[in-house]
C-alpha positions in Angstrom: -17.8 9.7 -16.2 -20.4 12.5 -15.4 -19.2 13.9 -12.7 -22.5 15.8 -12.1 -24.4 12.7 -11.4 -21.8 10.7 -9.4 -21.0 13.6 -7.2 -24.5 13.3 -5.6 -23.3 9.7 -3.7 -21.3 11.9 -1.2 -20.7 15.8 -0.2 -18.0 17.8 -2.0 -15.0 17.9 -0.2 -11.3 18.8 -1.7 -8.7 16.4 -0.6 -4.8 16.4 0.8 -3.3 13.2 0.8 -0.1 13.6 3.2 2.3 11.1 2.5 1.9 8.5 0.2 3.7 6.1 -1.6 5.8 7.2 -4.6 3.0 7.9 -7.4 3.7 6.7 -10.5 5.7 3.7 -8.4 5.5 0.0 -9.4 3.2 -0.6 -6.6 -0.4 0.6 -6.6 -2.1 1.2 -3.1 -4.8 2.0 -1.3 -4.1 5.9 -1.3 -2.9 6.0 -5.1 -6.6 4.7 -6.1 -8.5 6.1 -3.8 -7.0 9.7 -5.2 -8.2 8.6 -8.6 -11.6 7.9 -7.4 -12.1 11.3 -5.6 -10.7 13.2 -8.9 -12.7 10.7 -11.2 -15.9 12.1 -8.6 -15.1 15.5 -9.2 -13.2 16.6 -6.0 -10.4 18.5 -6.3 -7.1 15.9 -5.6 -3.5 16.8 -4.1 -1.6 13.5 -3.8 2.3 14.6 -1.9 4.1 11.7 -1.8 6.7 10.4 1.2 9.2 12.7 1.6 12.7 12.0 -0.6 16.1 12.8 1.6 18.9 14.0 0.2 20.9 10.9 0.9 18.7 9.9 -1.9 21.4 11.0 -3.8 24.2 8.5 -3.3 21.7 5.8 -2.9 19.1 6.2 -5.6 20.3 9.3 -8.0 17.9 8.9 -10.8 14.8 8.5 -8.8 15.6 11.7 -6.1 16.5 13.6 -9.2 13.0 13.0 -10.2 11.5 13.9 -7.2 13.1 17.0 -7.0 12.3 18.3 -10.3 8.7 17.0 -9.2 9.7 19.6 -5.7 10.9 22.7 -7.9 8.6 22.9 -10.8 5.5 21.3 -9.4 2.7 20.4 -8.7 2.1 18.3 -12.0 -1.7 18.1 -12.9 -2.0 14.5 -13.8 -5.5 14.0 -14.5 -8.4 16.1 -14.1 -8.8 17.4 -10.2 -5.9 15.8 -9.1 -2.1 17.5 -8.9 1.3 15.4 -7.2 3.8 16.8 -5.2 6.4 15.8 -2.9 9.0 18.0 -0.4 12.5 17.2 0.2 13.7 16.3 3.7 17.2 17.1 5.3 17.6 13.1 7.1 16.0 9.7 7.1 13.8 9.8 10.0 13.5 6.1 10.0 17.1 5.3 10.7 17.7 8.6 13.1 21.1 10.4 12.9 23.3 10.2 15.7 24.4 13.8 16.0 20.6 14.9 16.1 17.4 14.1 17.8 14.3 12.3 16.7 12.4 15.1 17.4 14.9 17.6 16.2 14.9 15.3 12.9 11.7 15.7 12.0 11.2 19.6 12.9 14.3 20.4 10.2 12.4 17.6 7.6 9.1 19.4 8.2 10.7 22.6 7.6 9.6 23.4 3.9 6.2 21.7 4.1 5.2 23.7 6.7 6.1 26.5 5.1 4.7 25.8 1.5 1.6 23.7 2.1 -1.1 26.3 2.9 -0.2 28.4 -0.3 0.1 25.3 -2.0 -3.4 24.2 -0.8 -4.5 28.2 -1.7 -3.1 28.4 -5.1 -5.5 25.0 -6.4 -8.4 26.0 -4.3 -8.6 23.7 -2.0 -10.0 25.3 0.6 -10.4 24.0 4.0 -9.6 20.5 3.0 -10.2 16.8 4.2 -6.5 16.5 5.4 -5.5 12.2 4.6 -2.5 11.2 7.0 -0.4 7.9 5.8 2.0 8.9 8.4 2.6 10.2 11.6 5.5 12.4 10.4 2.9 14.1 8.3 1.3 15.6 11.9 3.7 18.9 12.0 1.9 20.2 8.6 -1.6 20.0 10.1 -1.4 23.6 12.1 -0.5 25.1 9.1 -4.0 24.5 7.6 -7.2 24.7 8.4 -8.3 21.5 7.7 -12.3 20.5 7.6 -11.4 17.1 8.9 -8.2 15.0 10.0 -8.4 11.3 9.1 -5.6 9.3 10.0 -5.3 6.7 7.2 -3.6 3.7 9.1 -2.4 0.9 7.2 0.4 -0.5 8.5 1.3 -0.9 12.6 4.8 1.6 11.8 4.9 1.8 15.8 6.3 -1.9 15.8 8.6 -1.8 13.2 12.3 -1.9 14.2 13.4 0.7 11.5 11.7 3.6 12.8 12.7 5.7 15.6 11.7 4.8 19.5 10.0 8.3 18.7 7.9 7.5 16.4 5.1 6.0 18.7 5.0 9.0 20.8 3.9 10.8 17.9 1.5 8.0 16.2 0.1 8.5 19.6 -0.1 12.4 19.3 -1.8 11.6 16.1 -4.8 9.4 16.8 -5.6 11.9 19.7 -5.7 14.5 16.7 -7.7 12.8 14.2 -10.8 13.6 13.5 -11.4 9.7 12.0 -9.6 6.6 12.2 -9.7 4.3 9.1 -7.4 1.3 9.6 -7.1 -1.6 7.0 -7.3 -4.6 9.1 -9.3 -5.3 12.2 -6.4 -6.2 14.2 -4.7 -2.7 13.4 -8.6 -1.2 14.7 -8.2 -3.0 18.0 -4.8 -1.2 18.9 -6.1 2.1 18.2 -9.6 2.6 19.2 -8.7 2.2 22.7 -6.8 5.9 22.1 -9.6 7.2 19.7 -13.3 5.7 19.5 -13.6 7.4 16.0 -11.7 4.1 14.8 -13.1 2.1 12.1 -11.7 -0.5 9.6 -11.7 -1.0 6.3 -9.8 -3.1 4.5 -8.0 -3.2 1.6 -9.1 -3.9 -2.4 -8.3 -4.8 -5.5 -8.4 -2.9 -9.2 -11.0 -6.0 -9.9 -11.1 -5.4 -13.4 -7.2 -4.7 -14.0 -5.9 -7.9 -12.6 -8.9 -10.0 -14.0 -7.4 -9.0 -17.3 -5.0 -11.5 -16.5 -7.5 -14.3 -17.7 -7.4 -12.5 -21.0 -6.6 -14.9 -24.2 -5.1 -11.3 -25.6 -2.9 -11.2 -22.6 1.0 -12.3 -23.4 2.8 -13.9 -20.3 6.4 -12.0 -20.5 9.6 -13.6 -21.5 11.1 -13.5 -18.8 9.1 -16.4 -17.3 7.2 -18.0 -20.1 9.4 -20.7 -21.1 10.2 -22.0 -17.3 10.2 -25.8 -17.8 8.8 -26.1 -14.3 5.9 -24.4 -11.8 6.2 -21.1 -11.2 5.5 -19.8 -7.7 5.3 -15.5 -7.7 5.4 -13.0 -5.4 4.5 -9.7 -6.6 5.3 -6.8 -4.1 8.3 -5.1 -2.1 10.7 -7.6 -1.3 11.2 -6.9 2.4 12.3 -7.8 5.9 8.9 -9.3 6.2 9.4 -12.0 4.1 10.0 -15.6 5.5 13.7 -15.9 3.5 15.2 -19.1 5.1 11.7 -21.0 4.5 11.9 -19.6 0.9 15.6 -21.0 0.9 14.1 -24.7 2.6 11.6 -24.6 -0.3 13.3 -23.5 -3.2 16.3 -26.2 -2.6 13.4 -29.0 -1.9 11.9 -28.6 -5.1 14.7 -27.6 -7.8 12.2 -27.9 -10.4 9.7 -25.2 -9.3 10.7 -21.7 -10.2 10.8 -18.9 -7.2 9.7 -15.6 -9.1 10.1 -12.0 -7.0 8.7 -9.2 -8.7 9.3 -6.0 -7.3 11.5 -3.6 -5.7 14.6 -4.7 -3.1 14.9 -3.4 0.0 16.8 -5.8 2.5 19.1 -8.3 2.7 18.4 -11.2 0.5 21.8 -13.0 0.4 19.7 -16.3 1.6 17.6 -17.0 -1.6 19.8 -14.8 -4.2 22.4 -17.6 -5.5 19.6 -20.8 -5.9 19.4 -21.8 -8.8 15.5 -21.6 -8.8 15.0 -18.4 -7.9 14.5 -15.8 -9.6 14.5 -11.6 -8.4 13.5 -9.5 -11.5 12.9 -6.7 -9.8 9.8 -3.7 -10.1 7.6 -4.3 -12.9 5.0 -1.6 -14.1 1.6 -1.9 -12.5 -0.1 -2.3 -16.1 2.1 -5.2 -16.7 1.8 -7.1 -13.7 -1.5 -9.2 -15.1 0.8 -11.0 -17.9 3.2 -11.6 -14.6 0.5 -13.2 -12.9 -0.6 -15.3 -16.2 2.5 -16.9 -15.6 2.7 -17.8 -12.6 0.9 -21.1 -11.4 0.5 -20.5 -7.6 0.7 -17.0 -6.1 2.3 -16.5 -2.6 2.3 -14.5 0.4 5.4 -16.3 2.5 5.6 -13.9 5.4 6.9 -14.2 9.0 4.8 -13.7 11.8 5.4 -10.8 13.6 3.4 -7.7 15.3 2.9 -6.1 11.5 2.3 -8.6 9.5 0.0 -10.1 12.1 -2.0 -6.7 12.0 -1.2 -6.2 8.0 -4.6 -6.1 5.2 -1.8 -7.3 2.3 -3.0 -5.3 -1.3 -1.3 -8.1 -2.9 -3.9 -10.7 -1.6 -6.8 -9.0 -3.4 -5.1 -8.7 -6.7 -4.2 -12.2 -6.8 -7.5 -13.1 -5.9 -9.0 -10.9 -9.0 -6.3 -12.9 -11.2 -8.1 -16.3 -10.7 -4.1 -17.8 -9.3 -4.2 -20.1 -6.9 -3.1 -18.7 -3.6 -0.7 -20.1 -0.8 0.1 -17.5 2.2 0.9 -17.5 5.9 -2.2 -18.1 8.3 -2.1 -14.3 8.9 -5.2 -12.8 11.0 -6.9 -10.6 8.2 -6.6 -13.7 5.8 -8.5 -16.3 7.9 -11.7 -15.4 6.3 -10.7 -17.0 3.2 -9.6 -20.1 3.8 -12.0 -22.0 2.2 -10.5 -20.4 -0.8 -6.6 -20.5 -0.4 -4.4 -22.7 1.2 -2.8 -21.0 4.6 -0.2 -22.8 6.5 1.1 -22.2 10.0 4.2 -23.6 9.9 7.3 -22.9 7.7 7.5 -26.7 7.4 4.0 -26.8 6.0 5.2 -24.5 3.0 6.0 -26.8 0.4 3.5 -28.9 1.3 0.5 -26.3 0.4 2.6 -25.1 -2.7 1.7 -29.0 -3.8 -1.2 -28.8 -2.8 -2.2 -25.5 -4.3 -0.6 -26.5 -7.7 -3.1 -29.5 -8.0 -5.7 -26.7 -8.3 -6.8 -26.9 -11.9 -10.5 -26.8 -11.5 -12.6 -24.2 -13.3 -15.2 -24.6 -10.3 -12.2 -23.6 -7.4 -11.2 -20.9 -10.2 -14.8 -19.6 -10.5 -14.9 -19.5 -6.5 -12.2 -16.9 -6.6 -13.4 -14.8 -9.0 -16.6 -14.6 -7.7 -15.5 -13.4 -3.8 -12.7 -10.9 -6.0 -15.6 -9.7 -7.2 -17.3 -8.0 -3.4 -13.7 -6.5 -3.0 -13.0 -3.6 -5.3 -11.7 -0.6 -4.5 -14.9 1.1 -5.3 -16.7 -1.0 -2.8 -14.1 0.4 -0.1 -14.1 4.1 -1.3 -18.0 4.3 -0.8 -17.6 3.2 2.9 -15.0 5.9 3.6 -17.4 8.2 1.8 -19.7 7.3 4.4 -17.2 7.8 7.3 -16.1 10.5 6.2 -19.5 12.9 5.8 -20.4 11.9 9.3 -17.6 13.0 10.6 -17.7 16.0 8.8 -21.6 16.4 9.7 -21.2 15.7 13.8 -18.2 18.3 13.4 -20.6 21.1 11.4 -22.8 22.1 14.4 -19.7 23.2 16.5 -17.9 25.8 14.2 
């Protein structure tokens, strides 16, 4: 790519992405690509990811002993313009610890990136950056920089989730009142905010178009591990979380024996209901360049969530890469999803469920497969980046005049 030419679509900014997902994780997200694109542009890139504790250790060894060689000898340069890094904490803030407070939590977990990002920032020249929050426990590192704007990335409604603390909202709230710019991924995530910060806009989520779309590639080898299932094969590709709708899975799976339940991804609640059918199958995290021969395999893909406060207000990734797959798609009736449903079958109901699996499965035609193609097509990631671009330079021109 010549950077000298693309660089011209928007002003040259450096970056700090505070926190995002694990980066070389099995799941792909919004932030992960959009630090590609900003490297890819020319702009100078640092990606630290969420915060490892050491608990880490007794739960998950081998991946915290990653992350803190990734702490002590990094940042790692992993393409051009753009460096990873990632800071230990003390506790898990999400859960609280009894002996401490919330607040008390987060000032000892905050401790060492307070300390180290500025000369961080200094030492790979990124001077006076565009500061991108994932999370409200990111807010203590701000006063520690001089950032040229604050832009609250918001993604997910965290202030309704039971696993963080009560505390949490009070500083979500702190937050919005400090942001710069607002950019939430789903309109009903917009609608809670701007009422505490006008500068609230949405965008939604994307898809790596062309990445999944490979999916549809004769050269493309559906893996082992599902290729010779006699029957259908509904997937899921994602985290495998309190948000899904387990007993309807359960109801589903033991209605029709003969379609195969797949769950790709990492395991982070109790899944006792589905785990010992017959049918269905948990094969855990995948790596993001393989999932395409996943989704060749599978004959309907699914979205069976609950309905509650986050998933109501939720943009899922997921939906746009099975969209770019060509699979047909079966998913709850969730807000952000409504658009589409000339194009996938929603249900309501848990006890509609199987019968839109059915229904999806009978799906065969190159015209429906066509359909989603085409609309995959208006959502890449690209498409999205050069709307924040947008957002982002006016906010950083109205903010000019005053300095």
């Amino acid at each position: 790519m010549n950077q000298e030419s693309v660089i011209t679509k928007t002003n040259k900014h450096s970056y700090l992405i505070l926190y995002g997902p694990t980066w070389d994780g099995a799941s792909q997200v919004s932030k992960h690509h959009l630090a590609r694109y900003w490297a890819d542009l020319g702009h100078s890139v640092l990606y630290v990811e969420s915060q490892f504790h050491l608990f880490s250790f007794i739960t998950r060894m081998k991946e915290a002993f990653r992350l803190l060689t990734r702490f002590i000898f990094g940042p790692n340069k992993v393409a051009n313009n753009l460096w990873i890094h990632c800071f230990p904490s003390v506790f898990p803030y999400r859960s609280g610890v009894s002996f401490l407070t919330n607040s008390l939590t987060l000032a000892i977990n905050q401790f060492v990136p307070r300390k180290l990002i500025n000369s961080l920032c200094k030492s790979l020249k990124l001077d006076n950056p565009v500061v991108i929050i994932g999370t409200a426990t990111a807010l203590p590192i701000i006063e520690r920089l001089n950032p040229k704007l604050v832009v609250y990335h918001c993604s997910d409604d965290y202030s309704s989730q039971p696993n963080f603390p009560s505390s949490f909202q009070d500083l979500e709230k702190k937050l919005i009142a400090r942001a710069d710019l607002i950019i939430c991924t789903a309109k009903e995530l917009t609608e809670v905010k701007a009422p505490m910060n006008p500068q609230t806009y949405t965008v939604t989520n994307g898809a790596d178009v062309n990445h999944f779309k490979s999916s549809l590639d004769d050269s493309t080898e559906i893996p082992v591990e599902i290729k010779d299932f006699s029957g259908p094969v509904i997937g899921y590709v994602g985290t495998v979380f309190e948000w899904l709708d387990f007993e309807m899975i359960a109801k589903a799976a033991r209605a029709k024996p003969e379609y195969n339940f797949v769950f790709i991804g990492p395991v982070t609640t109790d899944i006792s209901l589905i785990h010992d059918i017959p049918n269905v199958h948990i094969l855990g995290p995948k790596s993001y360049s393989s999932i395409p021969n996943y989704l060749k395999g599978f004959d309907v893909a699914t979205i069976p969530f609950i309905i509650h406060d986050v998933t109501l207000r939720a943009s899922p990734v997921k939906f746009y890469e099975y969209l770019a797959s060509g699979t047909p798609i079966v998913a709850t009736r969730l807000p952000d999803l409504e658009k589409f449903d000339h194009l996938v079958d929603l249900f309501s109901r848990p006890d509609q469920y199987v019968e839109s699996l059915d229904k999806a499965l009978t799906d065969k035609s190159t015209t429906a497969l066509n359909k989603r193609l085409a609309e995959a097509g208006k959502h890449s990631w690209e498409s999205r980046f050069e709307k924040i671009d947008e957002l982002i330079d006016h906010a950083v021109a109205k903010l000019e005049p005053s300095k």
